[in-house]
LOTOR-961508 format. One record per atom (N, C-alpha, C): atom name; x, y, z. Coordinates in steps of 0.05 Angstrom, whole numbers, plus 5000, padded with zeros to 4 digits. Layout:
N
CA  X  Y  Z .
...
//
This chain:
144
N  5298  5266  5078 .
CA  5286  5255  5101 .
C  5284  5224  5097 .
N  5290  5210  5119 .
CA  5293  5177  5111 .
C  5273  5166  5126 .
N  5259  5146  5118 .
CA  5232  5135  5126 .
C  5244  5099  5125 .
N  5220  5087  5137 .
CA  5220  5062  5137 .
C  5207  5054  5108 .
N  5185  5068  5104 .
CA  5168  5061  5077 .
C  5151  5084  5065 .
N  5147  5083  5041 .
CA  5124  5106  5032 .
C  5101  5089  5033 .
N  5077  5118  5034 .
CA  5049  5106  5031 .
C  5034  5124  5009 .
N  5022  5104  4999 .
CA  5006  5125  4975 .
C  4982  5126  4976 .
N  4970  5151  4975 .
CA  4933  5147  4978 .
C  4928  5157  4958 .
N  4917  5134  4943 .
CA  4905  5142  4909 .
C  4874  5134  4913 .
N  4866  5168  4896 .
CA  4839  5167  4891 .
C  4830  5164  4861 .
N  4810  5148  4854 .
CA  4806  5135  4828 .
C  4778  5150  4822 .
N  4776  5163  4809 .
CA  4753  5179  4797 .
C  4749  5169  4764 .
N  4719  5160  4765 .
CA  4712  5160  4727 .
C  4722  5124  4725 .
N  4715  5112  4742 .
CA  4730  5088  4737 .
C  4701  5079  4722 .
N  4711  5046  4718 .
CA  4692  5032  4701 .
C  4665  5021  4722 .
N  4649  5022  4730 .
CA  4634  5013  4747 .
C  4626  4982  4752 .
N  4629  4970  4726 .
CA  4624  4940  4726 .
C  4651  4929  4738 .
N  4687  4942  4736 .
CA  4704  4924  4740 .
C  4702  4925  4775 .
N  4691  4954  4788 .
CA  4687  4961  4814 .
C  4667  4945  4831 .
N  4647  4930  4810 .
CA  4632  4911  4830 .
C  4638  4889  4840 .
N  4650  4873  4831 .
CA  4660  4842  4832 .
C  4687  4834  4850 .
N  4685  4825  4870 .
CA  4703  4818  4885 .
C  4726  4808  4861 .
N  4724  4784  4849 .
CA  4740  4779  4841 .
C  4755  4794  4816 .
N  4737  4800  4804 .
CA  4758  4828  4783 .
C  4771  4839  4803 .
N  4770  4850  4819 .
CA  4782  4877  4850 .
C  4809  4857  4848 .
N  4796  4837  4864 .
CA  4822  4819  4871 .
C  4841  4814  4848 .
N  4839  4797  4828 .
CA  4850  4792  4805 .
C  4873  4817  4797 .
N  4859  4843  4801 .
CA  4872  4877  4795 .
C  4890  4875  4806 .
N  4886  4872  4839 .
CA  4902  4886  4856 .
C  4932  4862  4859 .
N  4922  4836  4859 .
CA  4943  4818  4851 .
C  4965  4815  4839 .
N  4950  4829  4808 .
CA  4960  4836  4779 .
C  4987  4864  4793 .
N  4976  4887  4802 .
CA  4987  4898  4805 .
C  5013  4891  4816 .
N  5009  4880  4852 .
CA  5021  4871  4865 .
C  5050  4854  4848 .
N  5048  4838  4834 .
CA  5060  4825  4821 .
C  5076  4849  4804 .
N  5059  4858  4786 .
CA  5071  4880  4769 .
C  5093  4898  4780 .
N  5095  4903  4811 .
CA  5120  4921  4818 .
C  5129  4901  4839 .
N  5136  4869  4829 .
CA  5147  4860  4843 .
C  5155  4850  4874 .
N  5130  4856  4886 .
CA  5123  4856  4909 .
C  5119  4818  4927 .
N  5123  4818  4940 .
CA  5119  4796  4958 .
C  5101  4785  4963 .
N  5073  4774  4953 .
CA  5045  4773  4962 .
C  5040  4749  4984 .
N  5038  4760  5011 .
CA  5029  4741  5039 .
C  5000  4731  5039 .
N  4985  4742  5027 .
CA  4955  4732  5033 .
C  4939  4759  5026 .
N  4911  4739  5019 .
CA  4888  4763  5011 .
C  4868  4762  5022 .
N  4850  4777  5024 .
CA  4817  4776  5037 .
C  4814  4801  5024 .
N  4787  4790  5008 .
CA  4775  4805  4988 .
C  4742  4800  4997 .
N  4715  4817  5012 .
CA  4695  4825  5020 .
C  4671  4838  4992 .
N  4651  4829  4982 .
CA  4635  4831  4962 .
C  4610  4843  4971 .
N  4610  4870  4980 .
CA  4573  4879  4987 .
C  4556  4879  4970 .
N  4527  4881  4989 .
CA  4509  4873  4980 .
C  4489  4904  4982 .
N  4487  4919  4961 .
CA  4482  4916  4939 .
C  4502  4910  4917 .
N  4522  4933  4932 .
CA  4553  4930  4905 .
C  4577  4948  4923 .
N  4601  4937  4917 .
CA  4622  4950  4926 .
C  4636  4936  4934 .
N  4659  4938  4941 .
CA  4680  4908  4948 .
C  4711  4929  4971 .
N  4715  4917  4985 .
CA  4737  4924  5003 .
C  4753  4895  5007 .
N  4784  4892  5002 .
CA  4801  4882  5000 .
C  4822  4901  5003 .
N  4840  4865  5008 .
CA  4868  4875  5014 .
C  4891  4855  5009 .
N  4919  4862  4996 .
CA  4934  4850  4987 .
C  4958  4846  5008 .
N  4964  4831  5029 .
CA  4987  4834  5041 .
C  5007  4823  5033 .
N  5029  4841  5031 .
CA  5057  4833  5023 .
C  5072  4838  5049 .
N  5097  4822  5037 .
CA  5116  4828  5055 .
C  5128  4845  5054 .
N  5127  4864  5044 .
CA  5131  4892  5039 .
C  5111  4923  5049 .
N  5089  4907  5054 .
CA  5067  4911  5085 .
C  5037  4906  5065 .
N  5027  4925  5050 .
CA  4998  4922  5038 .
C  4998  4936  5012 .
N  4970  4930  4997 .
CA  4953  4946  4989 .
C  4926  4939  4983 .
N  4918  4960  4983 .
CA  4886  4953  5001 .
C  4865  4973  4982 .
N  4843  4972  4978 .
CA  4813  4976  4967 .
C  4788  4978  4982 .
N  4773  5014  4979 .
CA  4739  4997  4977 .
C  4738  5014  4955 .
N  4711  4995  4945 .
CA  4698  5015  4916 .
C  4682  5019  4919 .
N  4663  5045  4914 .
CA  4644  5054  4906 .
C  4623  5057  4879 .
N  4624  5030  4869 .
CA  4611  5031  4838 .
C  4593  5050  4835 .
N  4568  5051  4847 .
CA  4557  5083  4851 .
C  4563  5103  4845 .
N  4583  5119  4849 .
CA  4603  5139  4838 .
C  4623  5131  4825 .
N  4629  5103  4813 .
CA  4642  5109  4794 .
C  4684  5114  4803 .
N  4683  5109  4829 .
CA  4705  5113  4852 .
C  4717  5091  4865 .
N  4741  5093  4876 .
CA  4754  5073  4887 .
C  4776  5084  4904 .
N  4783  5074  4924 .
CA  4801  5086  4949 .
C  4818  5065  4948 .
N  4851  5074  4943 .
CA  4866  5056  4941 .
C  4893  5061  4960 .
N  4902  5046  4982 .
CA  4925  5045  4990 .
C  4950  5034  4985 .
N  4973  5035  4976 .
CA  4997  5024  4974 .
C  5018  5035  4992 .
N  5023  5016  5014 .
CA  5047  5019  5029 .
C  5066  5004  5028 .
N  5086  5014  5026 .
CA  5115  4992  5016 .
C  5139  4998  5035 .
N  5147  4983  5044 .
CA  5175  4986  5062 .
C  5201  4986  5050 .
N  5218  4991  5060 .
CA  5244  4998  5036 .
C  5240  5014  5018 .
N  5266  5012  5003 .
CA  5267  5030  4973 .
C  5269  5001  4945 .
N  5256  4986  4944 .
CA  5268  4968  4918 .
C  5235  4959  4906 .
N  5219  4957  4920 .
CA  5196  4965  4902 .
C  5191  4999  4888 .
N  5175  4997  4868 .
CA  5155  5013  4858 .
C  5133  5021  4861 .
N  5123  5032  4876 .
CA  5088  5035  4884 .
C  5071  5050  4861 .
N  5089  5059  4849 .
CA  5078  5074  4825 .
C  5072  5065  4804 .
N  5089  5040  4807 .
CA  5083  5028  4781 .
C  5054  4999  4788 .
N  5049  4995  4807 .
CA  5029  4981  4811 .
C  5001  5012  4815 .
N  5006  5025  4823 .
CA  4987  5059  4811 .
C  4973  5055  4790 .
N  4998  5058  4771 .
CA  4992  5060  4742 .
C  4966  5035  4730 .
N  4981  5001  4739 .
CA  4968  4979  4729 .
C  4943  4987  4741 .
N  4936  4998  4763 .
CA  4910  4987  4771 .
C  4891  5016  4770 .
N  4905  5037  4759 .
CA  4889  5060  4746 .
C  4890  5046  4718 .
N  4904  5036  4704 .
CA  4889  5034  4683 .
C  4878  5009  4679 .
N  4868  4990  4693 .
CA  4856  4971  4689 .
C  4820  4968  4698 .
N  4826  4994  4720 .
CA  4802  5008  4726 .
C  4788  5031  4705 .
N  4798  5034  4692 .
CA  4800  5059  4666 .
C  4792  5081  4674 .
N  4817  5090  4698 .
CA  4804  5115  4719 .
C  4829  5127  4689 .
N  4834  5146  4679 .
CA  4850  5169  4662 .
C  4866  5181  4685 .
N  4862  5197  4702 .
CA  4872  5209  4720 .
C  4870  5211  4746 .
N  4890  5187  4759 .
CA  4880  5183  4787 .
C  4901  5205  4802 .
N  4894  5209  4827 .
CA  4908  5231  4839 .
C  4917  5212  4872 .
N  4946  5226  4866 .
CA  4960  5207  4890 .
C  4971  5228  4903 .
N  4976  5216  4932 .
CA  4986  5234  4958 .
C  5008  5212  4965 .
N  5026  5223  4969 .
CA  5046  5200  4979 .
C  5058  5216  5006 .
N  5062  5196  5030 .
CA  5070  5199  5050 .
C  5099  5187  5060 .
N  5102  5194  5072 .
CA  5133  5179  5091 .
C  5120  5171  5110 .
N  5123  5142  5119 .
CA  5118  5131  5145 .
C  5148  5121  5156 .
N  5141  5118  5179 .
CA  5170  5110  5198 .
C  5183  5133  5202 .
N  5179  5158  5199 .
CA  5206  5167  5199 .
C  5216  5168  5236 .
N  5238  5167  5239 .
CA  5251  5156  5271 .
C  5264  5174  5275 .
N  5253  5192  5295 .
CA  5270  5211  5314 .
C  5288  5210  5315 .
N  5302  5230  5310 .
CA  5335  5225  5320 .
C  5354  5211  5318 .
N  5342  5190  5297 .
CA  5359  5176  5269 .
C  5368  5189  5251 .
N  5400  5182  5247 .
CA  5415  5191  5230 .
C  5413  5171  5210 .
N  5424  5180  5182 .
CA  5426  5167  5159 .
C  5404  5145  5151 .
N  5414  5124  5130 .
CA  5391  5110  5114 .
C  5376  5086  5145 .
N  5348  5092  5135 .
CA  5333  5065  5153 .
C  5332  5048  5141 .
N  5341  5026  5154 .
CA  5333  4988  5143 .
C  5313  4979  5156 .
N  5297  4970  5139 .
CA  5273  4960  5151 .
C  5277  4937  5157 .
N  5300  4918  5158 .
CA  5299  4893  5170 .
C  5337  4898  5189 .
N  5334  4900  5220 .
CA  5359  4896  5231 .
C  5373  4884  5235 .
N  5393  4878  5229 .
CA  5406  4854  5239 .
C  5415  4852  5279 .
N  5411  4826  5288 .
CA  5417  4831  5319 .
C  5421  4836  5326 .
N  5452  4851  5324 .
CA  5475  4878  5338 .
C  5451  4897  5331 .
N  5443  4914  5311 .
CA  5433  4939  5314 .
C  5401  4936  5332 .
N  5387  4913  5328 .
CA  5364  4907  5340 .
C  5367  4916  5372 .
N  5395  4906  5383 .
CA  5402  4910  5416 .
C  5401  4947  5420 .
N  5417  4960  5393 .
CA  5423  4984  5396 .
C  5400  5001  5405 .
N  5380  4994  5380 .
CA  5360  5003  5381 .
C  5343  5003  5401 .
N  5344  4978  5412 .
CA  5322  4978  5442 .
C  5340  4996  5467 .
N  5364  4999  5470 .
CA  5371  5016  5483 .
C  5368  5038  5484 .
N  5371  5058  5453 .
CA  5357  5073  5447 .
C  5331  5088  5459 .
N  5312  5064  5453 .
CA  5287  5064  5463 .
C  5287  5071  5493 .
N  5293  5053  5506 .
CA  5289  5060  5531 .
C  5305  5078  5546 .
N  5323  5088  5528 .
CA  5341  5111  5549 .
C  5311  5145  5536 .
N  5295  5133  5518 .
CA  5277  5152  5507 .
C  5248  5148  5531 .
N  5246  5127  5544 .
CA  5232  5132  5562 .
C  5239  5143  5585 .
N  5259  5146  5597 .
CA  5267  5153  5617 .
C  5273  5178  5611 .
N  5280  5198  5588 .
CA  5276  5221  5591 .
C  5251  5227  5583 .
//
């Protein structure tokens, strides 16, 4: 089955609670990662609650990945969505389960994009000719 991008929803149990409070450790991580599977980084916004917990997000051009933590429990909710096939999402997984010192994080990975009634591999970037195709496509899909 051919998709535009995978998504991964990793849950971080047993993590370190001090690296989970601090905006900027979060950020610094998720950066670290980002970099680590070679990813594109567009911009960040990283959020520090009050009492504790932090929600951020890494946008790439490759689309995100994103955070909130729960130092309280010891937990952390992590998204990685990647477009194409030439990143690794697994391997920024790995950096930021173990920099959190979660042992065993548990991941769900999804297919996003996948396109009706598309044949063969999806490119996530079209070139002009197929961009025209495609909107034809489209609209011969509203009219039935």
């Amino acid at each position: 089955m051919q998709a535009l991008g995978k998504h991964l929803l990793v849950e971080l149990h047993g993590c370190n609670p001090e690296s989970l409070k601090k905006a900027e450790v979060v950020k610094d991580i998720l950066v670290s990662a980002a970099n680590a599977c070679k990813a594109t980084i567009v911009d960040t916004s990283f959020h520090e609650f009050n009492p504790f917990g932090v929600s951020g997000v890494v946008v790439i051009a490759e689309s995100h990945i994103s955070i909130h933590t729960w130092p309280e429990y010891r937990y952390a909710a992590v998204d990685i969505f990647t477009c194409g096939d030439v990143l690794k999402p697994e391997v920024a997984v790995d950096y930021i389960a173990a920099r959190f010192r979660c042992k065993k994080p548990s991941v769900v990975e999804m297919r996003r994009g996948i396109i009706p009634g598309h044949v063969g591999k999806l490119m996530h970037k079209l070139s002009p000719s197929m961009e025209k195709a495609v909107d034809a496509d489209q609209e011969l899909s509203l009219v039935h």
